[in-house]
N, C-alpha and C positions, 0 to 999 in steps of 0.2 A: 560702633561701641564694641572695646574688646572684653577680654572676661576680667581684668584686672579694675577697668569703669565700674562695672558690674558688682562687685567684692565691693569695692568704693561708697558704689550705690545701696549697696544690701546694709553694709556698717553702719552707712548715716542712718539707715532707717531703723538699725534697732538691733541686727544680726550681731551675731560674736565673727570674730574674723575665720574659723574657723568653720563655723555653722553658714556664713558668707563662701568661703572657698568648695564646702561640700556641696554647698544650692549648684554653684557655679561648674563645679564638676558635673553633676547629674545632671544638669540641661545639655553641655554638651554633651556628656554622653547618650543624650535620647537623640540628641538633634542629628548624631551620625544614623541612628537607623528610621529618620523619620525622610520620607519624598518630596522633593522637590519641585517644583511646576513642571521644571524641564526635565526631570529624571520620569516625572508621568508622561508629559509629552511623547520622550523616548519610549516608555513602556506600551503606551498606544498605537505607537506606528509598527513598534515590531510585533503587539499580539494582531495587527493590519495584516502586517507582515504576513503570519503567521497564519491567520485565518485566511487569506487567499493562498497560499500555498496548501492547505488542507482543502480547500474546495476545488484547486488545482488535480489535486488528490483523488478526492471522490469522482472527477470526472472519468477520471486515467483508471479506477478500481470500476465504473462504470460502463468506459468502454472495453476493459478487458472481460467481465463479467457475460456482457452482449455478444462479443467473439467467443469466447465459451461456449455459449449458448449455441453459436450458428455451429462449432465446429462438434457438439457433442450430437445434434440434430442430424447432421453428418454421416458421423460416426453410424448413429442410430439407425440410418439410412441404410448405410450400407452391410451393417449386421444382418439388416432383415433382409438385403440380397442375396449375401454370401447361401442360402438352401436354393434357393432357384441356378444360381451359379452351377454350385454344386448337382444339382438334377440336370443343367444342361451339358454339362462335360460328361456326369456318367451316359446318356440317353448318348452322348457322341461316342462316347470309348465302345459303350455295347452294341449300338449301330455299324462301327467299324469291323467288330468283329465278327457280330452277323453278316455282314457282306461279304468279308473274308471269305466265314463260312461256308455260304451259298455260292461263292464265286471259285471254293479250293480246287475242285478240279481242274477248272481251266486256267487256274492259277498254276497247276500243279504240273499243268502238261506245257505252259506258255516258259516256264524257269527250267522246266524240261526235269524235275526232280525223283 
């Protein structure tokens, strides 16, 4: 049934051709912004879609989250080395030089200075 049946149909029952053509305007025009089986069909697969790609998502935000974790643990790690580092190179540097030290003389007659 097209819209011109319809006008047809509205007449016979009482409508002015007029107030017939306007009915028939205004249902078309809802029927453009109303859904279809298939237009929901479609709207279903892709918010599908959509929601496994976001839970795709959270996986990928979860595994980066968990590598964060390990590599700030790390980090943390080796902050709290870095003073012991430090006290065993100076204990080396000043040991060094205390042997020097103790050692100048015959260091000093062995380079012949």
């Amino acid at each position: 049934m097209d819209s011109i049946d319809i006008v047809k149909n509205l007449e016979q029952a009482g409508f002015t051709r007029r107030q017939a053509e306007l009915q028939v305007k205004t249902m078309v025009d809802l029927k453009k912004d109303l859904m279809t089986k298939k237009d929901g069909e479609h709207l279903n697969r892709r918010m599908d879609t959509f929601e496994n790609r976001m839970g795709n998502l959270d996986k990928r935000i979860d595994s980066l989250e968990e590598s964060m974790k390990y590599g700030f643990t790390l980090l943390r790690d080796e902050i709290r080395l870095q003073p012991l580092r430090i006290i065993i190179y100076l204990v080396g540097v000043v040991g060094g030089f205390l042997g020097i030290y103790s050692y100048w003389p015959m260091i000093k007659n062995w380079l012949q200075l």
